[in-house]
C-alpha positions as CSV (number, residue, x, y, z in Angstrom):
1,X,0.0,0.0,0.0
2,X,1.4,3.5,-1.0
3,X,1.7,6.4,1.3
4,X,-1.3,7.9,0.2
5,X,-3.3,5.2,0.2
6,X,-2.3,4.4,3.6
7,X,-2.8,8.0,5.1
8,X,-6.6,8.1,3.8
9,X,-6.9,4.6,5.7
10,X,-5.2,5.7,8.6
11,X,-7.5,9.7,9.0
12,X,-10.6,7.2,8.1
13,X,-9.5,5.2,11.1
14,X,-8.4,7.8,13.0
15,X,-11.5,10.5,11.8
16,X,-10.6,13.6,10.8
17,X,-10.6,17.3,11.9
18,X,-13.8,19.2,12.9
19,X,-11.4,23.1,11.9
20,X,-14.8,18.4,11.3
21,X,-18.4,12.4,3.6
22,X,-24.7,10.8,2.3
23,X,-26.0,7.8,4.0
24,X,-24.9,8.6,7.6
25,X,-23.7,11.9,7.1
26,X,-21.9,13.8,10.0
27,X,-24.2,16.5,9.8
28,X,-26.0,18.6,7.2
29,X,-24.8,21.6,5.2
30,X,-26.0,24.9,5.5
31,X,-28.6,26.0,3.2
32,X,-26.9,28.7,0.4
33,X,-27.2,32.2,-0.2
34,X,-28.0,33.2,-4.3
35,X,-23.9,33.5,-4.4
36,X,-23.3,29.8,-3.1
37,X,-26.2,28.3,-5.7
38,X,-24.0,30.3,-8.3
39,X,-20.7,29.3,-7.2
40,X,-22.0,25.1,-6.5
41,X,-23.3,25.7,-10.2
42,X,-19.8,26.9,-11.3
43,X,-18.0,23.7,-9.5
44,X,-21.0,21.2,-10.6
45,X,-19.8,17.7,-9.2
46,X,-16.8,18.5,-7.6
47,X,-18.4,21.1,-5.2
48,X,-17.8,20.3,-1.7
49,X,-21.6,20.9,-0.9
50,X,-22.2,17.8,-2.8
51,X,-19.7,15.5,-0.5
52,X,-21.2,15.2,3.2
53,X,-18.8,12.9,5.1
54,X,-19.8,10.1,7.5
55,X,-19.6,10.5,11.0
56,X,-17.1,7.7,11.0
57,X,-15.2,9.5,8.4
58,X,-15.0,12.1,11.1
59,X,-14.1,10.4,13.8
60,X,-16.0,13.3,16.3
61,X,-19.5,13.8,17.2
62,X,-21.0,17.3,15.0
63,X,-22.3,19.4,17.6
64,X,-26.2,19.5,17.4
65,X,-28.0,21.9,15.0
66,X,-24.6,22.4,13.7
67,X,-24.1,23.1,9.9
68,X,-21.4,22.6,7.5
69,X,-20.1,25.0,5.8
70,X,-17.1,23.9,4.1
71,X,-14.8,20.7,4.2
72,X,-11.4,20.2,2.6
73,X,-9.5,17.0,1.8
74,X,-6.8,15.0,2.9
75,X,-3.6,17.0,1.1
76,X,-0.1,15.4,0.1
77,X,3.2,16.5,-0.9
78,X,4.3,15.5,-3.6
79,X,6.0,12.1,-2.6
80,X,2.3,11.1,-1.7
81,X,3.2,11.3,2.4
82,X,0.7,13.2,4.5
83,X,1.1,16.7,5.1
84,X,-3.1,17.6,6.4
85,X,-5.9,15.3,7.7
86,X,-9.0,16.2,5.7
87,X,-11.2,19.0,7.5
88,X,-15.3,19.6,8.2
89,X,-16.0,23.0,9.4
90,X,-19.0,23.4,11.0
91,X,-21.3,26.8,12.8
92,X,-23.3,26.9,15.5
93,X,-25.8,29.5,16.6
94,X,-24.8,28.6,20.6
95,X,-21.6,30.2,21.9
96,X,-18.5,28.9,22.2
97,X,-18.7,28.0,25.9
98,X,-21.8,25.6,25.5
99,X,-19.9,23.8,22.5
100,X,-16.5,23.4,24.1
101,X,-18.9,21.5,27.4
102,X,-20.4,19.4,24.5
103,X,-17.0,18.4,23.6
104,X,-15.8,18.0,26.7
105,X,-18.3,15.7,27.6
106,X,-18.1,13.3,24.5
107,X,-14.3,13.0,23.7
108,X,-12.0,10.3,24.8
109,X,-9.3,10.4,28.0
110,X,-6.9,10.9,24.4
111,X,-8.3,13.9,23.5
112,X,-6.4,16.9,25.3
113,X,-8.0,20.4,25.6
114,X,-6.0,23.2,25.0
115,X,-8.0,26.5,26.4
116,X,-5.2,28.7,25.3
117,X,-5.9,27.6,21.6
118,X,-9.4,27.0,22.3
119,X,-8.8,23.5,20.6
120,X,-9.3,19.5,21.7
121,X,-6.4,17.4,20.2
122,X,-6.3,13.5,19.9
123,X,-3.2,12.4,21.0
124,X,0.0,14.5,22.5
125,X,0.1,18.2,22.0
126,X,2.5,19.5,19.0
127,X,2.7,22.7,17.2
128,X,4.3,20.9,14.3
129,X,2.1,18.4,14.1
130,X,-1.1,19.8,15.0
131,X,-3.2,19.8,11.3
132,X,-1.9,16.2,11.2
133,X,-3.4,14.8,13.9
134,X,-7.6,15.3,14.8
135,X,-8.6,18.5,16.3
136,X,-11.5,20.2,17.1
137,X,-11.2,24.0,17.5
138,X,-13.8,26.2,18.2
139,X,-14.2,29.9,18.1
140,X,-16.4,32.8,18.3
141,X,-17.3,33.9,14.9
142,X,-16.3,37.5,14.6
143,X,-18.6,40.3,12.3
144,X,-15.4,39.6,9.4
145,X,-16.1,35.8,9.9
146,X,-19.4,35.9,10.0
147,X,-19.5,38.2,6.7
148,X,-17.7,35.9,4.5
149,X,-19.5,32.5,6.1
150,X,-22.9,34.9,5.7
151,X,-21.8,35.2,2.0
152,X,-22.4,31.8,0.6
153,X,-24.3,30.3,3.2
154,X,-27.7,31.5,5.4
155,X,-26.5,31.1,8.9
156,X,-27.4,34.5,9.8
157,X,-27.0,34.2,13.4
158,X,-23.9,31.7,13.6
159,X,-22.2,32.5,17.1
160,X,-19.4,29.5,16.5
161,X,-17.3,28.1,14.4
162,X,-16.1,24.5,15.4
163,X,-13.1,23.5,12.3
């Protein structure tokens, strides 16, 4: 088995970020503005609004009511080895303090909380290796944040963004 192919088995095993693949789904995606019907028009198939992971896929509860608004994918260098697990990001209209109890109260003894980051990691704590290993961070969506979330997507009064 190549590198690749190994690292998309190992963040399927693993789950994958929150900052978080139909049948299943982890959670739904947010309902689009006029500019995100034009821009999932423009991408046809291979827009992300078309790909809901699984909640295995994931590896993390969603955060109820919760609504994706993007996800990204696994990325590579170019040797095929890992350099990013695959990410779903998700808003909430609760704030941030009710979502980081939620995930306090669901994850694992391996997940680690890291209040200066606002962030839950799986594993041990690194800098380096931080968006290769499952997070959840959360964060108060800001009147900039919300704007450009606002833009594509209805979630008008979005209070948190869990990625």
């Amino acid at each position: 088995m190549n590198s690749r192919k190994k690292w998309m088995a190992a963040a399927a095993a693993l789950g994958a970020s929150l900052t978080l693949v139909a049948a299943g789904g982890f959670a739904k995606w947010a309902p689009l503005t006029k500019d995100g019907k034009q821009m999932v028009a423009a991408e046809g198939a291979k827009a992300p609004v078309n790909h809901v992971p699984s909640a295995a896929a994931v590896g993390v509860p969603a955060y109820p009511g919760a609504l994706i608004v993007q996800t990204n994918p696994a990325h590579f260098d170019p040797q095929g080895k890992p350099g990013m697990y695959p990410t779903v990001t998700l808003v909430s209209n609760d704030p941030p303090a009710s979502v980081q109890k939620f995930y306090a109260a669901r994850l694992g003894k391996a997940w680690h909380y890291r209040s200066d980051m606002h962030t839950f990691v799986k594993g041990k704590f690194s800098m380096r290796t931080l968006f290769t290993q499952p997070h959840v961070a959360i964060t108060s969506l800001d009147k900039t944040s919300l704007a450009m979330v606002t833009a594509f997507f209805k979630v008008p009064h979005a209070k948190t963004k869990m990625a």
